[in-house]
N, C-alpha and C positions, 0 to 999 in steps of 0.2 A: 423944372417945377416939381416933380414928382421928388428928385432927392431932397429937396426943400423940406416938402410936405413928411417925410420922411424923418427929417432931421428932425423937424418942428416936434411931428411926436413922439421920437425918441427924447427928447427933451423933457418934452409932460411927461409922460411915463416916466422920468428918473426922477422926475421934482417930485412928482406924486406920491411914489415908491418912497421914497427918504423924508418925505414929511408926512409919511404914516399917515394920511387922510383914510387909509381902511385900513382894516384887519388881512384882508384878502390879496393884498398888492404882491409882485412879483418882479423881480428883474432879470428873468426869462427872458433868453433872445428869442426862442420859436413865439412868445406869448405877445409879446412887442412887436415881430415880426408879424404876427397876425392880424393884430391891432392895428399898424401902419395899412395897410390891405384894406381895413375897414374905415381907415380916414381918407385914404384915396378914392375909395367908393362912394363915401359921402359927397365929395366933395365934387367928384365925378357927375354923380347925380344930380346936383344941386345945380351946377353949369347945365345938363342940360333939359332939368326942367325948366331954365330960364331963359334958354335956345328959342324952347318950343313957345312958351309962353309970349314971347317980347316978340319976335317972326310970327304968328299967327296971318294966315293970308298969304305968304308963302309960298308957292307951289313944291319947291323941296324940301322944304319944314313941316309941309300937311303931310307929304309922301312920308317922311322920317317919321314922323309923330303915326300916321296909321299902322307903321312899318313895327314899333314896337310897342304898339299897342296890339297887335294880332299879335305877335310874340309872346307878349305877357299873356295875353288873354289863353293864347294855346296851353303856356305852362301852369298855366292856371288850373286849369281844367285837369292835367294829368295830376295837379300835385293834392286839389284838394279834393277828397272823396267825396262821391255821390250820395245822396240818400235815398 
């Protein structure tokens, strides 16, 4: 799945690139590479807010769910300043 997702946006990224849709396009591998990182993460995310969502009532889905929401919650705290 992952090389899929991979390919897939190596694929946009060259269409995009060559049909000059910006000013700003690039056919950088580190930039693509980073990019793909960032479609995986989506896509990642998306799976499992809908984990948690669709499982509600769960008892290992409530555990996950509180589990990364104390996570967030903590990095939360360090990342955004106090006033």
């Amino acid at each position: 799945m992952t090389n899929s997702l991979i390919n897939i946006s190596k694929v946009l990224a060259d269409k995009s690139a060559n049909a000059n849709l910006t000013s700003n396009h690039t056919n950088n591998t580190e930039v693509i590479k980073s990019l793909n990182y960032e479609i995986c993460f989506k896509v990642l995310e998306g799976e499992v807010e809908k984990l948690i969502i669709l499982n509600r009532g769960n008892p290992t889905i409530d555990a996950f769910h509180k589990s990364v929401i104390t996570k967030l919650s903590y990095l939360a705290d360090k990342l955004i300043p106090k006033e």
